[in-house]
N, C-alpha and C positions, 0 to 999 in steps of 0.2 A: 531429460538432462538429470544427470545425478545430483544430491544435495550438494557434494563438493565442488561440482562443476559449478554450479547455481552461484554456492558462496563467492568461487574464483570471480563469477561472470560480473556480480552484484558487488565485489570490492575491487575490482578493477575500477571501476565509475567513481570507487570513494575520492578519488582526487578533482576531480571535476564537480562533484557535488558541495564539498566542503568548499572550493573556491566561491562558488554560486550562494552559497551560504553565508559564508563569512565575508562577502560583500554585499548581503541585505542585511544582517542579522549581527556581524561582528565575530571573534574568534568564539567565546565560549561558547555563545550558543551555535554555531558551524559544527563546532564536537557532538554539541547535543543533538544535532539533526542528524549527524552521518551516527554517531550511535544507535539512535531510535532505527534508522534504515535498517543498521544488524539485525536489532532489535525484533523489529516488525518480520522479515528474512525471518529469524529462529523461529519468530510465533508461528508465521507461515507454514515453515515446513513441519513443525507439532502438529497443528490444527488440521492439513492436509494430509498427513500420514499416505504419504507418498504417491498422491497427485499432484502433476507438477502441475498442470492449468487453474485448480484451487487454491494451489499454493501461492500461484503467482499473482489472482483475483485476491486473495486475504493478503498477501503481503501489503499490495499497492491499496487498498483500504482501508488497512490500518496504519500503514504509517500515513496517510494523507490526512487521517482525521486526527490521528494525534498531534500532526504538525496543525490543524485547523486549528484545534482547542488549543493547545501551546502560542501559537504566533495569529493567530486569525485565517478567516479562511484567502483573503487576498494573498498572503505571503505565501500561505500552502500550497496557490493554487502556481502561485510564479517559481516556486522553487519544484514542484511535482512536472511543470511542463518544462522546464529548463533542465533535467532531467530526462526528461523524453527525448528532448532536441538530439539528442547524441544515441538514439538507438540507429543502431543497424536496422530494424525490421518494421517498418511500418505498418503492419496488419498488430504485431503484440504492442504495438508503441499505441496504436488505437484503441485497444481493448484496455491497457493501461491509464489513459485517461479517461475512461468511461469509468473505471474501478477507484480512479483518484477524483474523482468528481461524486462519484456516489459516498465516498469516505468523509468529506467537507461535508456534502449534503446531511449526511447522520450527525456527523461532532457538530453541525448548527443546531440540528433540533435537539440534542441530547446534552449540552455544553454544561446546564444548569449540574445535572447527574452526574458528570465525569471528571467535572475540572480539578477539581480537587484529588481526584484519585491516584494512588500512587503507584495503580496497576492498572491504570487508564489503558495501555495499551497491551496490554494480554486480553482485559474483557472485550475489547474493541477487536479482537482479531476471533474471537468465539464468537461474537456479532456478523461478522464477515463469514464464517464458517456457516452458521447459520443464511446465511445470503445469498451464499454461494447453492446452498443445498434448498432453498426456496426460488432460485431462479431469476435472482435479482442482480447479480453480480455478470462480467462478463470475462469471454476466453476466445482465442481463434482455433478453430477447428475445420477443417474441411477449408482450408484457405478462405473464414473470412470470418467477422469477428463475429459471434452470435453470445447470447446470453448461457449463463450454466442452468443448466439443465435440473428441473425440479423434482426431489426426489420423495419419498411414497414418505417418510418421516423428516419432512421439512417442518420447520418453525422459523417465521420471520420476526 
């Protein structure tokens, strides 16, 4: 899928997500969630340089852990699978919560480091890149979900 397919795909959902938001969370921060989604989306497609199964592993990584450290990993974890509930594809909607579950799991152990940070989620998506290229992230391939694939200059 092209990037502007992707964006189409991924701002079509913006309304559906901002409602799910702005009913745990309230309006401002709803904006700040469907923002960071973009957000995370841009970093993705940078970090990925034009794999879309990476793209799609970093995006849902990073915005999962930015939404953890932001709101906690409970809220991240209800707004990331509320989210899901509305894909079409069940094999990417699986790998998408494997990648939003690994996202939480990092912003818990790394929360001390980032919370503060005002580029919390650019370095969070070079973590993901990084994860994605150590074998720790995941993607559907060959019709089923498996992990990404580790590559000869991985760093985890």
């Amino acid at each position: 899928m092209s990037p502007l397919r992707r964006i189409r795909s991924v701002t079509a959902a913006a309304p559906g997500l901002y409602r799910a938001a702005r009913d745990l969370l309230g309006r401002r921060d709803a904006a700040r969630v469907v923002i960071a989604a973009a957000l995370a989306l841009g970093a993705g497609i940078v970090r990925a340089r034009g794999r879309p199964r990476m793209q799609n592993a970093v995006r849902h990584f990073t915005w999962s852990a930015w939404l953890s450290l932001r709101y906690g990993s409970a809220t991240a974890e209800r707004l990331t699978d509320q989210h899901e509930r509305h894909s079409v594809d069940a094999l990417d909607s699986e790998a998408d919560l494997r990648n939003n579950t690994a996202g939480r799991a990092y912003a818990d152990r790394h929360r001390d480091a980032l919370a503060d940070d005002p580029l919390a989620l650019w370095r969070i998506s070079g973590i993901g890149r990084r994860r994605w290229r150590a074998g720790r992230l995941w993607a559907v391939r060959g019709g089923r979900v498996e992990r990404s694939a580790p590559t000869a200059t991985s760093r985890s």
